[in-house]
BAFI-3210 file (N, C-alpha, C; in Angstrom, 3 decimals, decimal comma, padded with zeros to 6 digits):
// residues 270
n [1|2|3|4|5|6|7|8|9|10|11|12|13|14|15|16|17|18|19|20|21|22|23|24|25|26|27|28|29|30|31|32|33|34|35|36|37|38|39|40|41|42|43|44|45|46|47|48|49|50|51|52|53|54|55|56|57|58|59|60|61|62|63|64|65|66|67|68|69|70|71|72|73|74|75|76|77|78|79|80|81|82|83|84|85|86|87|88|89|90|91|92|93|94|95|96|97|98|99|100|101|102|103|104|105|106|107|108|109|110|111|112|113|114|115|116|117|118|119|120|121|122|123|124|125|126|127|128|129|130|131|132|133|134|135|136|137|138|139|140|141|142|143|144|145|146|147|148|149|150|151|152|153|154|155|156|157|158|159|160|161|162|163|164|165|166|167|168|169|170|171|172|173|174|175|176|177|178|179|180|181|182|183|184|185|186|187|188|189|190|191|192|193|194|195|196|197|198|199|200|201|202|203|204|205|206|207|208|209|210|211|212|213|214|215|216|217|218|219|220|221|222|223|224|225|226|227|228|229|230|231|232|233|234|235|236|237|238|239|240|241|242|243|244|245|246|247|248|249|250|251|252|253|254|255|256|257|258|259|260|261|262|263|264|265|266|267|268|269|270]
n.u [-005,831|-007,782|-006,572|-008,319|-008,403|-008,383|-008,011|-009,321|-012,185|-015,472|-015,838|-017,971|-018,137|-019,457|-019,993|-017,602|-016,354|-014,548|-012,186|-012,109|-013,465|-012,268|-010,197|-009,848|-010,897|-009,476|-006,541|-007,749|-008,657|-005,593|-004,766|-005,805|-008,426|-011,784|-013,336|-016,396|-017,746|-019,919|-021,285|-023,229|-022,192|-021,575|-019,954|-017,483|-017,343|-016,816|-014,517|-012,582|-013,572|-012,911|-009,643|-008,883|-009,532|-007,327|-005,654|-005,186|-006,959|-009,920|-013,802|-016,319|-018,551|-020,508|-023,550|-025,113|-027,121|-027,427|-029,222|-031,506|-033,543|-034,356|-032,137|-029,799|-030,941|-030,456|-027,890|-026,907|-027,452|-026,751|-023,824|-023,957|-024,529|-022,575|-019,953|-020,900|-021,238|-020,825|-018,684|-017,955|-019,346|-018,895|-020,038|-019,397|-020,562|-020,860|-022,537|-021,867|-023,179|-022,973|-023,583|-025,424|-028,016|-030,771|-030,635|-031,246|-032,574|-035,168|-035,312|-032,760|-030,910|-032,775|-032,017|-029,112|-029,003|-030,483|-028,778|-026,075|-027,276|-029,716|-029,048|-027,081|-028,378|-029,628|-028,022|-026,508|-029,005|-030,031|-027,825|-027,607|-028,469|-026,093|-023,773|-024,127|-023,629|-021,193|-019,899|-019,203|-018,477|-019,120|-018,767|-018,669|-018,321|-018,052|-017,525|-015,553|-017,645|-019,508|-019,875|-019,180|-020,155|-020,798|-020,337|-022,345|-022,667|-025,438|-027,121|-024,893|-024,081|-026,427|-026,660|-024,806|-023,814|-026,073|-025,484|-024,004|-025,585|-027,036|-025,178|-023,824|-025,524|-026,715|-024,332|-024,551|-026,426|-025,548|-022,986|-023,175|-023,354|-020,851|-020,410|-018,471|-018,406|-017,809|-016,993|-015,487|-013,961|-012,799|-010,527|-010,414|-010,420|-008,765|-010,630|-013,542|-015,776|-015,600|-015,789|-018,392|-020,422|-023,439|-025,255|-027,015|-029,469|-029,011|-028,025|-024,350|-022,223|-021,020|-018,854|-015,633|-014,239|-013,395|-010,682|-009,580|-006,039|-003,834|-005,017|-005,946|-004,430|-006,255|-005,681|-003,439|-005,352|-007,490|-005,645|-005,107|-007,831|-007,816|-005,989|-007,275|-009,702|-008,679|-007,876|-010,365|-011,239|-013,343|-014,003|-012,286|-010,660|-009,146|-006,093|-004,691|-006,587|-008,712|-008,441|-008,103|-010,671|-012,132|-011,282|-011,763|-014,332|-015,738|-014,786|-014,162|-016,456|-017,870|-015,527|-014,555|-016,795|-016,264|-013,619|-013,967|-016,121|-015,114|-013,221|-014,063|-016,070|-016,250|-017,497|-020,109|-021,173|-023,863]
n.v [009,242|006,787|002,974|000,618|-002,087|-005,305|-007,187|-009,350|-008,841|-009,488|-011,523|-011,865|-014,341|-015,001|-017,774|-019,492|-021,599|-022,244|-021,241|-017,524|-017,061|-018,845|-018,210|-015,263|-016,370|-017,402|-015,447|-013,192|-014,302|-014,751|-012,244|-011,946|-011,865|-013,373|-015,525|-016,308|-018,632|-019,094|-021,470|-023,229|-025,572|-027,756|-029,648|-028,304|-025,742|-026,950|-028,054|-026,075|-024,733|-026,723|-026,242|-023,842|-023,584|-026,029|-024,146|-023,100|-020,754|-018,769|-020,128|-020,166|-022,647|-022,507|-024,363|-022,562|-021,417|-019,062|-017,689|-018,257|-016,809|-017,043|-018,619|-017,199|-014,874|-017,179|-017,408|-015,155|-014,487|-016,726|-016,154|-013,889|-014,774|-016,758|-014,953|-012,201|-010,236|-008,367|-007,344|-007,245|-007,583|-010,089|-010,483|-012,705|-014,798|-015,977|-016,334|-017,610|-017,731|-017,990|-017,114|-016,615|-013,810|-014,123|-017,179|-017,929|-019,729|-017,930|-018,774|-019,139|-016,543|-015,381|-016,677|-016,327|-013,987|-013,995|-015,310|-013,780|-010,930|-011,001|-013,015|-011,414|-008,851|-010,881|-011,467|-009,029|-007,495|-008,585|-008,054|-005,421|-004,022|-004,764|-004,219|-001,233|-001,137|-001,751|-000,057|-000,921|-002,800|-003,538|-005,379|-005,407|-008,784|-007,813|-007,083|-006,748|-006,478|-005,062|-002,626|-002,395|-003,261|-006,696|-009,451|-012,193|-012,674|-011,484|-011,729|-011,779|-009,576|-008,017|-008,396|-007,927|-005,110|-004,000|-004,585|-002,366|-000,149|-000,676|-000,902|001,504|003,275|002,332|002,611|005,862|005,726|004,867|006,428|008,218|007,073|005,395|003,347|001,643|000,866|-001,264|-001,597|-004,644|-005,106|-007,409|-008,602|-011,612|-014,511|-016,980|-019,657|-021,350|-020,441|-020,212|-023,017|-023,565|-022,015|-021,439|-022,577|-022,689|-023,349|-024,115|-026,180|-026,969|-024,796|-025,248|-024,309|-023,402|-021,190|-018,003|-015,782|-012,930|-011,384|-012,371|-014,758|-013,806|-014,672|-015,947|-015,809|-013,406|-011,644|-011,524|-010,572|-008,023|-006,837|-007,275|-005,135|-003,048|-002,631|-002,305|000,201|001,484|001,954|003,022|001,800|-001,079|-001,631|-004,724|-006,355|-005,317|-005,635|-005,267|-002,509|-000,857|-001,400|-000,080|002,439|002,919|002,087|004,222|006,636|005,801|004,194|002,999|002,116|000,045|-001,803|-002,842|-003,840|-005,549|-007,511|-008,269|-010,018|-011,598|-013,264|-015,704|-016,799|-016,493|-018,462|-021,289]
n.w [033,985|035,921|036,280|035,828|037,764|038,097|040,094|042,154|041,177|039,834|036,839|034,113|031,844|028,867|026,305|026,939|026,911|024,797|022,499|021,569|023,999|026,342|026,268|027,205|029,862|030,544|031,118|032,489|035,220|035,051|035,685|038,624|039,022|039,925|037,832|036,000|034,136|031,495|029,233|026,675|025,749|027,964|028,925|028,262|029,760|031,971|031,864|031,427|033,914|036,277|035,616|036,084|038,797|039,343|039,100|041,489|041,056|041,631|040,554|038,661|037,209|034,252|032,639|030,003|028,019|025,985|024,537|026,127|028,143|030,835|031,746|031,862|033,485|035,838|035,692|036,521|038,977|040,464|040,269|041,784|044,138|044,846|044,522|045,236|044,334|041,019|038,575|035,895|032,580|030,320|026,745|024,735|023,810|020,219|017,051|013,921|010,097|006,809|003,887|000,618|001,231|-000,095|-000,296|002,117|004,614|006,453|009,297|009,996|009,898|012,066|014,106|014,267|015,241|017,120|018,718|018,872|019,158|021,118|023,078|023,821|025,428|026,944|028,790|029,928|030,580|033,793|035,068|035,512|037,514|039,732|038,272|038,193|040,851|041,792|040,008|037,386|034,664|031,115|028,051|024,879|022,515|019,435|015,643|012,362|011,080|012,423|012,246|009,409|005,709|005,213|003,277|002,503|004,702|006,094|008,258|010,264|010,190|010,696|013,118|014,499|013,832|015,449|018,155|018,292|018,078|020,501|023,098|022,417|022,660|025,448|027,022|027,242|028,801|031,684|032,117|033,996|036,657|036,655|034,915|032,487|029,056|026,899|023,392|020,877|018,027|016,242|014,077|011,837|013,877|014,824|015,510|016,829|015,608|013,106|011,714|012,942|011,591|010,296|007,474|004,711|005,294|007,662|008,455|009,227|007,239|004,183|002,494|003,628|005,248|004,038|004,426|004,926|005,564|008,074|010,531|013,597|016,904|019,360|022,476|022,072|021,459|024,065|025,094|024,585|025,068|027,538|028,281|027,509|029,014|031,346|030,586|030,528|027,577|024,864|022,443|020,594|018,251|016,334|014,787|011,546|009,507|010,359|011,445|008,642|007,765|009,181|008,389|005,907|005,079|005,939|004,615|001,802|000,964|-001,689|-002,693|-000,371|-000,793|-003,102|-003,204|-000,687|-001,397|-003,983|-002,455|-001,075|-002,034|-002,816|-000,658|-001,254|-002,264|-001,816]
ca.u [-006,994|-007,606|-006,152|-008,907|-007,529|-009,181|-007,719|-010,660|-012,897|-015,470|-015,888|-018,632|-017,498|-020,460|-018,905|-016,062|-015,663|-013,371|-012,103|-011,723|-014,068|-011,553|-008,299|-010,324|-011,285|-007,985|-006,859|-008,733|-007,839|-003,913|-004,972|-006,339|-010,403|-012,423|-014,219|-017,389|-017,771|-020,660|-021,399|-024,005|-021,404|-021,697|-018,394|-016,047|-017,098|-016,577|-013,587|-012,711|-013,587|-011,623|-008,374|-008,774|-009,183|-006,625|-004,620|-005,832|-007,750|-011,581|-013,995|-017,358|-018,387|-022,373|-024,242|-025,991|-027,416|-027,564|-030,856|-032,589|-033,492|-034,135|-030,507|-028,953|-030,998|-030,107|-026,161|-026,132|-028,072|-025,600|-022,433|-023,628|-024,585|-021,082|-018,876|-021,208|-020,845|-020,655|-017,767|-017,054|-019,735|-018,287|-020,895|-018,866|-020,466|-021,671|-022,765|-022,034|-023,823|-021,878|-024,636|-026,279|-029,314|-031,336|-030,808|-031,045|-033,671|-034,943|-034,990|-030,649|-031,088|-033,448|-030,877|-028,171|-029,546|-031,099|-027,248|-025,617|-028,344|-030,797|-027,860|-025,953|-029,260|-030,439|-027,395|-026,718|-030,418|-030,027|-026,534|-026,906|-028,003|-024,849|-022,473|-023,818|-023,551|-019,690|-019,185|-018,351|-017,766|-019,640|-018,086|-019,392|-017,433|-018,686|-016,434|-015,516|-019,299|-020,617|-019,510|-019,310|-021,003|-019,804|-021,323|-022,918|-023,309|-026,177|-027,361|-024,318|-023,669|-026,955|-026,626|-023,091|-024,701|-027,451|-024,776|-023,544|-026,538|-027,252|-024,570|-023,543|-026,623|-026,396|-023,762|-025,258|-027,306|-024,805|-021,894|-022,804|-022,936|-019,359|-020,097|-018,526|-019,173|-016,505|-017,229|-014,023|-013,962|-011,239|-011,112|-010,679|-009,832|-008,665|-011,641|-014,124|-016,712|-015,804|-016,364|-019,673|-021,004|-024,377|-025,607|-028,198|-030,843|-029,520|-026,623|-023,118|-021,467|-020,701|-017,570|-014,871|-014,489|-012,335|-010,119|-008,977|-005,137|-003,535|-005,858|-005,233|-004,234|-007,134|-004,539|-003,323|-007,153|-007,647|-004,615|-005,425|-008,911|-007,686|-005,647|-008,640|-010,641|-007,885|-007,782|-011,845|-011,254|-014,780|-013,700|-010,717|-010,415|-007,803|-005,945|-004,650|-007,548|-010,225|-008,065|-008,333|-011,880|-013,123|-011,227|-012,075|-015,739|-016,191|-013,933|-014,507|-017,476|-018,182|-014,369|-014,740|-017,587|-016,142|-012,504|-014,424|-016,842|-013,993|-011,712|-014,783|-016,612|-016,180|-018,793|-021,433|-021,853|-025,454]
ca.v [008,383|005,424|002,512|-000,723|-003,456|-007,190|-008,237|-010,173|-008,432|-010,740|-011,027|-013,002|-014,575|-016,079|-018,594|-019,200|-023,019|-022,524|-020,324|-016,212|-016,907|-019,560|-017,028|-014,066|-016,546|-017,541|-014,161|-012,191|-015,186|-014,067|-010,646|-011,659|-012,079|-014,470|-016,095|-016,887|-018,954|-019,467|-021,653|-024,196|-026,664|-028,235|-030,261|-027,670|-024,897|-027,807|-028,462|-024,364|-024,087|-027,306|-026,061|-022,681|-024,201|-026,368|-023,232|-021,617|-019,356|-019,137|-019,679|-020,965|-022,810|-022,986|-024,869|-021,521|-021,086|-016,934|-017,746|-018,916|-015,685|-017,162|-019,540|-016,096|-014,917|-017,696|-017,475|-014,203|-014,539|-017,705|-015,284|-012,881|-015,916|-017,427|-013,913|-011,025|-008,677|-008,825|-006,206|-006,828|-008,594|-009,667|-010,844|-013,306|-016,013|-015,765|-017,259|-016,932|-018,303|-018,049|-017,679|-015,374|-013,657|-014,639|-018,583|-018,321|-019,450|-017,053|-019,566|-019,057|-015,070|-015,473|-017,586|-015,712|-012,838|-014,462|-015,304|-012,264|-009,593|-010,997|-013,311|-010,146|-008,407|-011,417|-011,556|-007,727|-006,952|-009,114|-007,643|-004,162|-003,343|-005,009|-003,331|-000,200|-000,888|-001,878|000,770|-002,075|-002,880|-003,967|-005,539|-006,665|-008,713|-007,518|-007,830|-005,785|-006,795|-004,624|-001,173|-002,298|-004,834|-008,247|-009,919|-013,782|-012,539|-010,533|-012,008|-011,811|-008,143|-007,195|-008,896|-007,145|-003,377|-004,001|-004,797|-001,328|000,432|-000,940|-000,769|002,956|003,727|002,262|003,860|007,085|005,950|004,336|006,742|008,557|005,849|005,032|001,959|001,642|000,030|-001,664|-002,411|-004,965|-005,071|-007,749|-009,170|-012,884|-015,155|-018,474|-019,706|-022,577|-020,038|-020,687|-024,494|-023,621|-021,393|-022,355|-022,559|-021,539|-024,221|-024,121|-027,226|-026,478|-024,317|-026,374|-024,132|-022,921|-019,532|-017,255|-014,951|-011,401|-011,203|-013,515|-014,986|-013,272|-015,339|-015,300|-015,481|-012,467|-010,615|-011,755|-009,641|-006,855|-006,805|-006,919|-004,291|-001,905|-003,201|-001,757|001,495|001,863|002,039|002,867|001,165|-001,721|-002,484|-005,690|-006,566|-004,716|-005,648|-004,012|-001,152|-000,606|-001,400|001,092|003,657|002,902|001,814|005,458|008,034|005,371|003,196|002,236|001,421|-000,612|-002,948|-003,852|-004,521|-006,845|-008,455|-009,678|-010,596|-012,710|-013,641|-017,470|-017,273|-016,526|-020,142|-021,466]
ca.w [034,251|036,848|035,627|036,338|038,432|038,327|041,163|042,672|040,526|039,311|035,541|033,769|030,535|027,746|025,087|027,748|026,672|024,100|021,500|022,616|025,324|026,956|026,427|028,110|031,447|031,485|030,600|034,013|035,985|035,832|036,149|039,658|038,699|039,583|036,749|035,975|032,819|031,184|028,030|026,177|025,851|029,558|029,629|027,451|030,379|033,193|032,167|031,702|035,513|036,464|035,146|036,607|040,215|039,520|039,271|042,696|040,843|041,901|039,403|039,097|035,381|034,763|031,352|029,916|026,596|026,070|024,223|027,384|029,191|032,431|032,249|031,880|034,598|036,664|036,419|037,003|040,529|040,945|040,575|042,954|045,180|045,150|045,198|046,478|043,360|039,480|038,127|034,486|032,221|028,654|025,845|024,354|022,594|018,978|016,081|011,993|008,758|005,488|003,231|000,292|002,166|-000,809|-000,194|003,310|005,687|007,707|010,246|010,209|009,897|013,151|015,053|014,355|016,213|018,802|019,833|019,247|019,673|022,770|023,941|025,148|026,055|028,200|030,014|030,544|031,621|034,852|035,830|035,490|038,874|040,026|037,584|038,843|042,754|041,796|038,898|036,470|033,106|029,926|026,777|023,747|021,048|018,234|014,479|011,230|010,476|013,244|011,629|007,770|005,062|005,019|002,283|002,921|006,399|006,307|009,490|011,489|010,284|011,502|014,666|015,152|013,715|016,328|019,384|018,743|018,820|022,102|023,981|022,207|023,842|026,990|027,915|027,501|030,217|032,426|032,339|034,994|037,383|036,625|034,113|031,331|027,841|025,652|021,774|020,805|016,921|015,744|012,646|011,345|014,665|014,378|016,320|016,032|014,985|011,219|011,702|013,943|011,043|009,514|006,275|004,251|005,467|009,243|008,585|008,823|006,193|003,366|002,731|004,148|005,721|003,255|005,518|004,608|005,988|008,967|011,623|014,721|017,781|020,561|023,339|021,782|021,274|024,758|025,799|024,079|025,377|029,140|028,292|026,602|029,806|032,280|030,242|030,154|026,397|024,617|021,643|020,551|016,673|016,747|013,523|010,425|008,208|011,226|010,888|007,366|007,010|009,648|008,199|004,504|004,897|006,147|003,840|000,830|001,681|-002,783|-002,828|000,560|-001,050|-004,184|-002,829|000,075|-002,320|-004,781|-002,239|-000,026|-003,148|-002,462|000,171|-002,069|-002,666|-000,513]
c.u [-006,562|-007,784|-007,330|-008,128|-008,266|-008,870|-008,981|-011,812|-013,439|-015,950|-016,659|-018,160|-019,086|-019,498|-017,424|-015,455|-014,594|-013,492|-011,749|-011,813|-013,009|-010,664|-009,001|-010,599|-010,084|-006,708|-006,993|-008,369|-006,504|-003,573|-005,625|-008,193|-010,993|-013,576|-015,203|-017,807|-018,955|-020,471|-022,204|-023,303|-020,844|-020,045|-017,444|-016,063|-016,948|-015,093|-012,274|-012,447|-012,502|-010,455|-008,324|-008,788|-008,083|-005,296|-005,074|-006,465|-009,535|-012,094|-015,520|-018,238|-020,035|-022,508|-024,665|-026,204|-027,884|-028,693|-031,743|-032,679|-033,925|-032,908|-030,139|-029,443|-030,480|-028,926|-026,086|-026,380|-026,993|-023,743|-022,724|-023,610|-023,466|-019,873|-019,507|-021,336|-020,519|-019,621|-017,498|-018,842|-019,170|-019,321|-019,852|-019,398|-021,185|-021,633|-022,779|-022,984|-022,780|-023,058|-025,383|-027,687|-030,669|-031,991|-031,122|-032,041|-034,120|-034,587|-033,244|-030,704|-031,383|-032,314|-030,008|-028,454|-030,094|-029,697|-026,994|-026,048|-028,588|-029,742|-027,435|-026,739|-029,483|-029,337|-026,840|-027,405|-029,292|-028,714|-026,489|-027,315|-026,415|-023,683|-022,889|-023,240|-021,539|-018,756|-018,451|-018,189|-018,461|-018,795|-018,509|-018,182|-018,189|-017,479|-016,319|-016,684|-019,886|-020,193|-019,287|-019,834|-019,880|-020,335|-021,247|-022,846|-024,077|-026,963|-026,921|-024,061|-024,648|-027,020|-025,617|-023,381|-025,365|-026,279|-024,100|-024,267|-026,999|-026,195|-023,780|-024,619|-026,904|-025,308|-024,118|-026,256|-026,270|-023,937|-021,693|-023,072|-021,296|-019,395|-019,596|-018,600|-018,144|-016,796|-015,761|-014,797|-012,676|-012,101|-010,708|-009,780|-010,157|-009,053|-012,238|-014,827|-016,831|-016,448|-018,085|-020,861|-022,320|-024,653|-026,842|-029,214|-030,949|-028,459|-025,710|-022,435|-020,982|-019,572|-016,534|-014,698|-012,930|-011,915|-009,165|-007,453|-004,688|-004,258|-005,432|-005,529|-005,449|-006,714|-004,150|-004,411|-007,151|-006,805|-004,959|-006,747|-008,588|-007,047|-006,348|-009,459|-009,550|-008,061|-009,422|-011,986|-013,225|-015,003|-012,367|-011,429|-009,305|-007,406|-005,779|-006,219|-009,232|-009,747|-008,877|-010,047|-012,552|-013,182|-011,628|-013,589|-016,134|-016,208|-014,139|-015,379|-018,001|-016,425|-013,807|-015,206|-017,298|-015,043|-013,108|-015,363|-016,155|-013,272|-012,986|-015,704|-017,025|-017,508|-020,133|-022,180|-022,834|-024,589]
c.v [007,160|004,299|001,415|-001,683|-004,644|-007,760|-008,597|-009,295|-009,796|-010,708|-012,598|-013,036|-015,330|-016,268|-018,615|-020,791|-023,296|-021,277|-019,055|-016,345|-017,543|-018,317|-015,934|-014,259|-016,901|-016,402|-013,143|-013,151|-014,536|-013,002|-010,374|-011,906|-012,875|-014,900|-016,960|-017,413|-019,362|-020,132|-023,327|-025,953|-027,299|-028,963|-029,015|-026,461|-025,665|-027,620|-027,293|-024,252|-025,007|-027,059|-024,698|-022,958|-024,977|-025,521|-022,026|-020,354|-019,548|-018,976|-020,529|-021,161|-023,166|-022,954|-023,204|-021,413|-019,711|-016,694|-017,847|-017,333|-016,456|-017,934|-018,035|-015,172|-015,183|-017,582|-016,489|-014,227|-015,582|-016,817|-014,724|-013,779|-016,197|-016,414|-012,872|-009,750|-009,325|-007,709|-006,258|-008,424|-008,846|-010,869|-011,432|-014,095|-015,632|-016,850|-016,716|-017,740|-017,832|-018,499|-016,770|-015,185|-014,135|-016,271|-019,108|-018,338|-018,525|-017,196|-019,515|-017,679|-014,822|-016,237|-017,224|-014,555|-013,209|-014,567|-014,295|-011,196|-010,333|-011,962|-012,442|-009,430|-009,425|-011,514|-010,181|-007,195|-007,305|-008,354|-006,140|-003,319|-003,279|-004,481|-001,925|000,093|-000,696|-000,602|000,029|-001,853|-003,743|-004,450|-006,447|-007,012|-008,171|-007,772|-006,473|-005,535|-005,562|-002,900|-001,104|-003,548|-005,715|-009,412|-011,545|-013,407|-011,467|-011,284|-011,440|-010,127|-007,609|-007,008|-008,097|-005,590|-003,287|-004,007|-003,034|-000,199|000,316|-000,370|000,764|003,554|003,344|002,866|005,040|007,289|005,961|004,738|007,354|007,896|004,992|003,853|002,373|000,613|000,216|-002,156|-003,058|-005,628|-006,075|-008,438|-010,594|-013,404|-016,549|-019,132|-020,752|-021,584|-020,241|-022,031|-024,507|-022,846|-021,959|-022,129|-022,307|-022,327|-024,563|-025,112|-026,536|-025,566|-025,845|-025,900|-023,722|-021,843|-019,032|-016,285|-014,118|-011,633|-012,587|-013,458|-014,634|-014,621|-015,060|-014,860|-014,057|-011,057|-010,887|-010,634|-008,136|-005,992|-006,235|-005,405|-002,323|-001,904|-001,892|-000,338|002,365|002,569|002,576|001,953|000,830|-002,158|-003,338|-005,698|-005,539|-004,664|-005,026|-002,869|-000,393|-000,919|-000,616|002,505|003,738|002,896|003,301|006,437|007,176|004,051|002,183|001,232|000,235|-001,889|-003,442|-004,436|-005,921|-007,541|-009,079|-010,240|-012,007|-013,464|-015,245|-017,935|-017,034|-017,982|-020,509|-022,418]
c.w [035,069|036,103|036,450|036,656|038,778|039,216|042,064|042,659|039,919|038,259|034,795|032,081|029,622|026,690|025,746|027,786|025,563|023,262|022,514|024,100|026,567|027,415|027,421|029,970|031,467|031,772|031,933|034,884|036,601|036,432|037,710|039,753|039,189|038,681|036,559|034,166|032,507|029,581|027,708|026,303|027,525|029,746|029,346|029,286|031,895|033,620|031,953|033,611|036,567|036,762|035,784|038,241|040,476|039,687|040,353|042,018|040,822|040,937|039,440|037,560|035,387|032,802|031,315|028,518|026,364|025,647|025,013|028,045|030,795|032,601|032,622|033,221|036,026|037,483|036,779|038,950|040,859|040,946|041,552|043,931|045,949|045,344|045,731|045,245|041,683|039,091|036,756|034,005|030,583|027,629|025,021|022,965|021,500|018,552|014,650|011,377|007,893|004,184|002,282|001,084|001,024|-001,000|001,133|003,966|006,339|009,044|010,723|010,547|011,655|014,620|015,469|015,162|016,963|019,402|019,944|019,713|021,468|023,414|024,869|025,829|027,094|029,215|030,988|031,662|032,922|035,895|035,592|037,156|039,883|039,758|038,198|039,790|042,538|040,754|037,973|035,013|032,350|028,578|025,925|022,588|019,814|016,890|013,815|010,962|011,307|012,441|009,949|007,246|005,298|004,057|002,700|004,152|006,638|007,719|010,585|011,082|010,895|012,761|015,721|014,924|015,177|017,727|019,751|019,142|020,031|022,828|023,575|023,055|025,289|027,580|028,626|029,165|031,481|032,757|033,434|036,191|037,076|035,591|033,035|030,299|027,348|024,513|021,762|019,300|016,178|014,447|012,683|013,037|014,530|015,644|016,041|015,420|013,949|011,117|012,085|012,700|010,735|008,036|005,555|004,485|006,968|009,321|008,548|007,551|005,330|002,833|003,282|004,187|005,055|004,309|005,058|005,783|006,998|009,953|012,528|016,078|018,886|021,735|023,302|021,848|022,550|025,596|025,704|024,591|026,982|029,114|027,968|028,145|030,968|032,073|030,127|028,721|026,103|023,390|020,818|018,781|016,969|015,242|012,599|009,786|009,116|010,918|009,704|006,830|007,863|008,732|006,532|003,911|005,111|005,245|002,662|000,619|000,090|-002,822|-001,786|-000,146|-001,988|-003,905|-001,969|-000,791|-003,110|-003,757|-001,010|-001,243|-003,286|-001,574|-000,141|-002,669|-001,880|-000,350]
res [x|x|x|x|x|x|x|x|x|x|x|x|x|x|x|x|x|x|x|x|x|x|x|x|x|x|x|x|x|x|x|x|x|x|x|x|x|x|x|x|x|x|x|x|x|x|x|x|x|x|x|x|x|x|x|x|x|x|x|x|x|x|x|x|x|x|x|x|x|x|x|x|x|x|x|x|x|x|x|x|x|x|x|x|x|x|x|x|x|x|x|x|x|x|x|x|x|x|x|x|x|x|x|x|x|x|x|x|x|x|x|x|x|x|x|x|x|x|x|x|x|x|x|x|x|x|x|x|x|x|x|x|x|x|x|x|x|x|x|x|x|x|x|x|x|x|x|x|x|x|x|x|x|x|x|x|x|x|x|x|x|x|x|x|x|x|x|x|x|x|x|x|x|x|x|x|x|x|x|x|x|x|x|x|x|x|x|x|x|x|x|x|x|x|x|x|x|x|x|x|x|x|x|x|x|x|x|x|x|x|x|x|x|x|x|x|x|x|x|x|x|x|x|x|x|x|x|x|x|x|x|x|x|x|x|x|x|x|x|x|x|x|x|x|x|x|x|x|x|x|x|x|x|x|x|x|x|x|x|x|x|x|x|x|x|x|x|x|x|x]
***
């Protein structure tokens, strides 16, 4: 198989102001890319695009909130604008809660899927003529959540379920046009997302995010990703503890939920 090459391939990043999203534009950058960063946080993805020019590498950094369907619109028409072509789009940014579904607003439930779900939809739509013309590339982050329970995140699990149904199915459409579709499944990354979480009324988490095994490096997930990306992977589990919970949630799916329910149990607090 033909090995994908980024060299001035151009690759749109959402949630590219810090955390994964950062490591992945800087990440495709080395690999030759030019990067298009998108993210809510107006200075963090300024100063993202900054630092990537400062390192001769082209790159072009735009405010975007993934909720907005016409921002997401916008940047994408502003990428083709500024390079001529879209080749790789990667659904980046999310959002957690940490919260029994019982105590929890719906208003948080609702939120949470507006990022993750119609986030990656509103920025997709707009770019898939483009990914066709080029034969490009799709990739959603998605988590452990998106293929098994995760208890106090009944939000973000559906949000992450729902990312796979889509884009399992888009493919289907898209394959024969040369696109392909990347699910990337890692488990706990030492990220802001824990800090960013919300809580069961829509404020911050009020505790701290319990974490199954050692936090994986994003730098690292970032690597791993380019490397899945190069290989037109269809799907990347990262981490021991993704491992073990694909293959366990499946072949022992009661022995799955009680091991992860005692061992996350903490986040049952509202």
């Amino acid at each position: 198989m033909t090995r994908r090459s980024f060299d001035r391939a151009v690759v749109v990043i959402s949630g590219a102001g810090g955390g994964l999203g950062r490591a992945l534009a800087l990440r495709f950058a080395r690999a030759g890319a030019r990067v298009v960063g998108l993210d809510r946080d107006a200075e963090a993805v300024a100063t993202l695009g900054a630092e990537l020019e400062q390192s001769n590498h082209e790159a072009l950094a735009l405010d975007c909130d993934v909720t907005d369907r016409d921002a997401c619109r916008a940047a994408i028409e502003a990428a083709q604008e500024r390079f001529g072509r879209i080749d790789v789009v990667i659904n980046n940014a999310g959002l957690s809660h940490r919260s029994p579904f019982a105590d929890t607003d719906i208003a948080v439930l609702r939120r949470v899927i507006d990022v993750n779900l119609f986030g990656a939809i509103h920025l997709t739509h707009p770019a898939m003529a483009a990914l066709r013309q080029s034969r490009g590339l799709v990739v959603a982050i998605s988590s452990v959540a998106g293929y098994s329970p995760l208890i106090a995140r009944t939000g973000y699990a559906a949000s992450k379920h729902a990312l796979h149904g889509l884009f399992e199915s888009l493919r289907t459409e898209v394959a024969a046009d040369g696109v392909d579709v990347l699910l990337v499944c890692p488990s706990f990354i030492a990220t802001r997302i824990d800090r960013n979480a919300l809580g069961a009324t829509g404020g911050a988490a009020a505790h701290a995010q319990v974490v199954v095994g050692q936090p994986l490096d994003a730098r690292d997930v970032a690597e791993q990703i380019l490397a899945a990306c190069e290989r037109s992977r269809r799907l990347l589990l990262i981490g021991r503890t993704a491992r073990a919970a694909w293959w366990l949630s499946r072949f022992a799916p009661a022995l799955y939920e009680r091991i992860m329910a005692r061992r996350l149990r903490a986040e049952m607090q509202p």
